[in-house]
KESE-840253 format. One line per 8 residues: number of its first residue (from 1); their letters; for each residue z negated, y, x negated of C-alpha. Coordinates in nm, 3 decimals. Each point is the difference from the previous one (the first is absolute). Example, Ala and Ser with C-alpha at 12.3 -4.5 7.8 and 13.67 -1.06 7.14 Angstrom:
1	as	-0.780,-0.450,-1.230  0.066,0.344,-0.137 .
REM end
This chain:
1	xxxxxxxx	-8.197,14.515,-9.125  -0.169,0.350,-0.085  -0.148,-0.003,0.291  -0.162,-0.346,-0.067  -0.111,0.158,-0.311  -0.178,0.298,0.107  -0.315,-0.192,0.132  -0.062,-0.193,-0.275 .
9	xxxxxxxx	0.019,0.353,-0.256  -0.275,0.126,0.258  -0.182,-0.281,-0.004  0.003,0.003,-0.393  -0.089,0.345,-0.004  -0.300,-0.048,0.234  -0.243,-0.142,-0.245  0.061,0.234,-0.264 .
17	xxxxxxxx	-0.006,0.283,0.241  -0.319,-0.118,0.184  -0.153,0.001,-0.306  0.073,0.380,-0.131  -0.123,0.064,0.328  -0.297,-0.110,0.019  -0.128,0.065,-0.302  0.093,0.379,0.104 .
25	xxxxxxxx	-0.182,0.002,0.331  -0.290,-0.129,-0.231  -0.027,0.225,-0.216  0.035,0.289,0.245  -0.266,-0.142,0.238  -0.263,-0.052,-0.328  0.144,0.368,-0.184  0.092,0.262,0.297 .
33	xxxxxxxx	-0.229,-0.156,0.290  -0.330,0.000,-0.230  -0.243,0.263,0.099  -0.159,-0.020,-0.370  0.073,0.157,-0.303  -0.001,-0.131,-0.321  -0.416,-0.106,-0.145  -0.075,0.090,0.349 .
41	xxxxxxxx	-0.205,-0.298,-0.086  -0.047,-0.342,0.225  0.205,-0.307,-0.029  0.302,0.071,0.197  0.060,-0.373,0.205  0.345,0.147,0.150  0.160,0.021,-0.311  -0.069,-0.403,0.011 .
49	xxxxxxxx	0.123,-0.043,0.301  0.316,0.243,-0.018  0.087,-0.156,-0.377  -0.110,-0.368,0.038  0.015,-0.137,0.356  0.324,0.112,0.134  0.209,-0.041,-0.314  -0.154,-0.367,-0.032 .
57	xxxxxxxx	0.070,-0.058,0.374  0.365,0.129,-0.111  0.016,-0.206,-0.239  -0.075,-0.285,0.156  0.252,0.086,0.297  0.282,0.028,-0.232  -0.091,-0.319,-0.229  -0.011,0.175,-0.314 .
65	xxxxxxxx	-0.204,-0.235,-0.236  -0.349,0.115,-0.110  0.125,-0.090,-0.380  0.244,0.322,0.015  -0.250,0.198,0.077  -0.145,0.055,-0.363  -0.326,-0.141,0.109  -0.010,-0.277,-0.276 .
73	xxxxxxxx	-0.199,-0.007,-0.348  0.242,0.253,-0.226  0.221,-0.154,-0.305  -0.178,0.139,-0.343  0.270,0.034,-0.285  0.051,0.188,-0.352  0.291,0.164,0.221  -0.281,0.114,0.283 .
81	xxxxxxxx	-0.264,0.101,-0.221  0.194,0.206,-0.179  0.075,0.180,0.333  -0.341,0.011,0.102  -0.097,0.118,-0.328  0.218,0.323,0.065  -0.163,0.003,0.344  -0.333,0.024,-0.185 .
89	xxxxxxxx	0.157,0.297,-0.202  0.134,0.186,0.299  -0.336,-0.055,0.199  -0.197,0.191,-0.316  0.281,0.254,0.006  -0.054,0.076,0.362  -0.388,0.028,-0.050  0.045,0.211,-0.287 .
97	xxxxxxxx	0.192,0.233,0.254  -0.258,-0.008,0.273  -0.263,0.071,-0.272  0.122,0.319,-0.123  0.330,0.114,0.152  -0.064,-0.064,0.381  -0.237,0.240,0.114  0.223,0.148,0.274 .
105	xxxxxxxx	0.111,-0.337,0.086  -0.356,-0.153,0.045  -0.133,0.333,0.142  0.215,-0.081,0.337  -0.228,-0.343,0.087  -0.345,0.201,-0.146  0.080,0.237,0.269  -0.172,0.287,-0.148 .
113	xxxxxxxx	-0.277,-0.230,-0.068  -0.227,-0.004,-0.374  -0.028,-0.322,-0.170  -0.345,-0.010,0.004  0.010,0.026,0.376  0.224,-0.257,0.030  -0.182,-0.267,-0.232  -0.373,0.072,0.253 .
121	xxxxxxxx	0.261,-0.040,0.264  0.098,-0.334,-0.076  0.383,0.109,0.017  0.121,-0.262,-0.277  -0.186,-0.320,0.166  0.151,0.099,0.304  0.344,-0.009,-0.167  -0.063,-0.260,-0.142 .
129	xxxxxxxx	-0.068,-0.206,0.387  0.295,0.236,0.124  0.239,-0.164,-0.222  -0.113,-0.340,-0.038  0.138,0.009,0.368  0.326,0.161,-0.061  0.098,-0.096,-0.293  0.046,-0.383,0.006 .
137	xxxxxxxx	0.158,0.050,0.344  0.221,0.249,-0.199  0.142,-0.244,-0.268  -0.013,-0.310,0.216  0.244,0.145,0.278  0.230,0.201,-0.268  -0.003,-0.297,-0.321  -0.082,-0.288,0.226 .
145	xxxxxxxx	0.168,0.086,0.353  0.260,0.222,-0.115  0.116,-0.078,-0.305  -0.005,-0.386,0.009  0.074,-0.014,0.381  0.326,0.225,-0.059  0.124,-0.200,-0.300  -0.016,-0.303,0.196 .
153	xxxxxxxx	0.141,0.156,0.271  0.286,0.126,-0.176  0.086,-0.297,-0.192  -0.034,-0.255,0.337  0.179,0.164,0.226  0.251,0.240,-0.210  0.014,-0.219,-0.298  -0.079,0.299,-0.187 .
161	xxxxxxxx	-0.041,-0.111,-0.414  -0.397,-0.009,-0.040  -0.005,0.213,-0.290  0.236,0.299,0.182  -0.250,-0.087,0.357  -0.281,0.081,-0.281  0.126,0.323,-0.106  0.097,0.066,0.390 .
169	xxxxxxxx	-0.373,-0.009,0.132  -0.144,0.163,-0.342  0.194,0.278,0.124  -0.114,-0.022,0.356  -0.349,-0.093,-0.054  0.029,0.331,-0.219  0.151,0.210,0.275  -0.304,-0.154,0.266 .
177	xxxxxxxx	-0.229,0.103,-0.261  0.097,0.352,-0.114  0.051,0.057,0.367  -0.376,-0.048,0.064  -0.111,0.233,-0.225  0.186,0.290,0.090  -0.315,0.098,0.183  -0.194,0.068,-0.269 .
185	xxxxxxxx	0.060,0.193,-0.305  0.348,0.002,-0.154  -0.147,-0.135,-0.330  -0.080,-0.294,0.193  0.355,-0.058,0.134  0.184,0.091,-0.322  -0.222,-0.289,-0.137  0.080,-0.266,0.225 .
193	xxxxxxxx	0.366,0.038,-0.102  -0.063,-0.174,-0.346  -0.373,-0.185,0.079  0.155,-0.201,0.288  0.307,-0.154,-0.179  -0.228,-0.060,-0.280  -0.264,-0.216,0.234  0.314,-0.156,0.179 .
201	xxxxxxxx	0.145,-0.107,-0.363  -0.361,-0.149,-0.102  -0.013,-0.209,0.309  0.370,-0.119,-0.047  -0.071,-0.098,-0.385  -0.381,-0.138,0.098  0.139,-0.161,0.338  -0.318,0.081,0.109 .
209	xxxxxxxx	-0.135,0.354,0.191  -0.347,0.007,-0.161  0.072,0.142,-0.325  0.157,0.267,0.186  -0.284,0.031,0.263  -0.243,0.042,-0.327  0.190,0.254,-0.175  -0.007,0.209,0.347 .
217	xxxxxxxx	-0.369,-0.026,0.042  -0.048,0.090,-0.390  0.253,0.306,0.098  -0.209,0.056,0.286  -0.333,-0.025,-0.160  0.093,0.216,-0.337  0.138,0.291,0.291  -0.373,-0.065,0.254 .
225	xxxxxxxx	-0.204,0.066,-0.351  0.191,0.335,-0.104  0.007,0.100,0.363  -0.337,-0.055,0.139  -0.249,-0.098,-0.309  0.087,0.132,-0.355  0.259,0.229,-0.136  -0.009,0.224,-0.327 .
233	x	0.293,0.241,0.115 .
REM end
């Protein structure tokens, strides 16, 4: 009888599994085989293909439905508002930082560089292209791929509770993410460890990944203007 059982926990496990890895090999192709660095400027159509494509061929393979994904219109409440509301607060927080506390930080993407070089450069338009092409592959494959596709992994085929498969890929989509920014600067890293639970728990309460996919861009857009455009420190 166990060994009638040991093909079936394998092919449990092999969804779930597939999944984890693919997501890894597609991050590492888009991170660690990119020749660019980042506001190297141009849109960057691998991250597209490395983030979208194969994880919706995945997808499809394994018959995880689209509507776990995250991909739907997100659920407005007092309860979510509120949330987003402190979301708003942290955001000003964080550009309040960049503004005046983050000169070494910011110094490390200026590369030695003045501001007013950078602005005749063009450096923050070309951040701005760089990461409209990274950054919605970003939250798609972590809040939409990731997080949804592991929950419904987990609670298919392990009959895992939803709200304990919710915490489970929070903490993994958390792991993926701090994991991918150990390359740059430790600040970077240290903040993933509370931002990405924090995205994760908007899309679980919203049921959507947008509102997390906006708050990223506004975190990304508040860090492009203190790095490459304006600053008073």
């Amino acid at each position: 009888m166990p060994h009638k059982d040991q093909p079936l926990s394998v092919k449990m496990a092999a969804p779930f599994c597939i999944l984890l890895l693919v997501v890894l090999l597609s991050q590492v192709v888009g991170v660690y085989v990119s020749n660019s660095f980042l506001a190297s400027g141009g849109f960057k159509g691998y991250w597209i293909l490395s983030r979208l494509v194969l994880p919706f061929i995945v997808v499809f393979l394994l018959a995880i439905p689209l509507k776990h994904l995250y991909f739907s219109r997100p659920t407005i409440n007092r309860e979510t508002l509120i949330f987003m509301g402190v979301l708003f607060g942290l955001l000003l927080c964080l550009f309040i930082y960049l503004q005046f506390f983050a000169a070494d930080y910011l110094s490390h993407y200026r590369h030695g560089r003045s501001l007013e070089g950078l602005r005749e450069s063009g450096a923050f338009q070309r951040f701005l292209i760089f990461t409209a092409s990274t950054i919605i592959g970003w939250e798609i494959i972590h809040r939409g791929f990731l997080l949804g596709g592991g929950q419904y992994c987990l609670t298919k085929h392990y009959k895992v509770n939803p709200a304990a498969a919710a915490v489970i890929m929070t903490i993994i989509v958390c792991i993926f993410e701090v994991l991918f920014h150990i390359k740059k600067p430790i600040y970077e890293a240290v903040g993933m460890i509370f931002a990405s639970p924090l995205l994760s728990c908007l899309t679980l309460k919203t049921r959507s990944l947008w509102p997390a996919l906006t708050f990223h861009l506004l975190i990304e857009l508040a860090f492009g203007f203190s790095a490459f455009y304006y600053s008073v420190s």
